[in-house]
N, C-alpha and C positions, 0 to 999 in steps of 0.2 A: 931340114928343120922347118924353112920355109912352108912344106907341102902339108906340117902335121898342123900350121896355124891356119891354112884357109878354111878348112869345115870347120875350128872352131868359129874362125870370125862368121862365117855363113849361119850358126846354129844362134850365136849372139842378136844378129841382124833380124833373125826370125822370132826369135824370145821379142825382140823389142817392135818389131811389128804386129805381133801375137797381143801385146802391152796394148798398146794403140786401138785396134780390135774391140777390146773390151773397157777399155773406159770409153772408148765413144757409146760403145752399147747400154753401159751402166750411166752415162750421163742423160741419154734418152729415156731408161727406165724415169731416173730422177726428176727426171722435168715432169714426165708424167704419171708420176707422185704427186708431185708440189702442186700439178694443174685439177687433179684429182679427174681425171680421163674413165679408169676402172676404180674397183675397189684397191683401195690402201692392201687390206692383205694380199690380194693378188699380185700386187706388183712387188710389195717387199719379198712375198716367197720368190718370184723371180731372179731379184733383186741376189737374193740369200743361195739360188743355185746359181746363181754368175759368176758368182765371187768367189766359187771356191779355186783352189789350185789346178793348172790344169789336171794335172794328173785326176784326179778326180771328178772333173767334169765332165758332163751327160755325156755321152755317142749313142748314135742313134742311126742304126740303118735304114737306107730307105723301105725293103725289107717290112720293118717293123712298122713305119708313116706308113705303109701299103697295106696292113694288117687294121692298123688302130682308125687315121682318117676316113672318112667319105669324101664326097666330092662335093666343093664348094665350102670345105671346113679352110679355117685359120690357125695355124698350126706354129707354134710359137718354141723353139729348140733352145735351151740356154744350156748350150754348148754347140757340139760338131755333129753335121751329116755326115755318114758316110756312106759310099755307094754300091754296098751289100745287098741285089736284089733290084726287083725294078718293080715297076708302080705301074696301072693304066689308069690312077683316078687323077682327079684336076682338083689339085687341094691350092690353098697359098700358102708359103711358108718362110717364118721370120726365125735368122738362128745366127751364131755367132759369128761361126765358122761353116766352110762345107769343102769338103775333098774335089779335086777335079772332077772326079767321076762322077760323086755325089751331083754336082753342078750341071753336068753335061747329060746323065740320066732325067733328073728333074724337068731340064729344059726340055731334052726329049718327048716327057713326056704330057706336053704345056702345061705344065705346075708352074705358077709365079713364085718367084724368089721376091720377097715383101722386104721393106725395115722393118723396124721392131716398130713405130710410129703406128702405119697402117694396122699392124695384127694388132695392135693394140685398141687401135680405133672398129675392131669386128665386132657385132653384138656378142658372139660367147667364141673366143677363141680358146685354144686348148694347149695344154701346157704337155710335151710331150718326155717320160724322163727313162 
């Protein structure tokens, strides 16, 4: 009985640091709303794909960041990398979440992993969905 509760408690543990994740991300949108950094609409549509459930939030393989980015773009993910595919451009990029691999590809292949602060601070960063 004991061995049927540790992956529940592990999957709890994760749900509740998944939680954390994203109100810190959605509390940074929020400030840089109220400071007025971009446009209002930009940020609330961010804002509006943050927040939904995860089940339904972005992924997004690098893969696809390797298709859509160029190099020296600001690439802004409201939701999850994942590390489908590999990349040789040097973009920066601000997301919610990102998979091991996703992390460890990117690194690879010196792409910066940004907060949401900096991409936000890019003259036109791109909202990737």
């Amino acid at each position: 009985m004991s061995s049927n509760l540790t992956p529940r408690i592990g999957v709890f543990m994760k749900s509740y640091i998944e939680k954390d994740q994203i109100n810190d991300w959605l509390s940074k949108l929020n400030k840089a709303l109220s400071s007025g950094a971009k446009s209002k609409r930009f940020i609330e549509h961010l804002i509006e794909l943050s927040s939904m459930p995860r089940r339904k939030r972005i992924k997004v393989n690098i893969r696809k960041l390797d298709r859509i980015a160029k190099d020296g773009d600001y690439i802004i993910v409201p939701g999850k990398v994942l590390g489908v595919g590999d990349t040789k451009k040097k973009f920066s990029i601000a997301a919610i979440e990102y998979s091991s691999s996703a992390t460890e590809k990117l690194k690879k292949s010196s792409c910066n992993i940004i907060n949401i602060e900096d991409a936000l601070k890019a003259k036109e960063p791109k909202i990737i969905i």
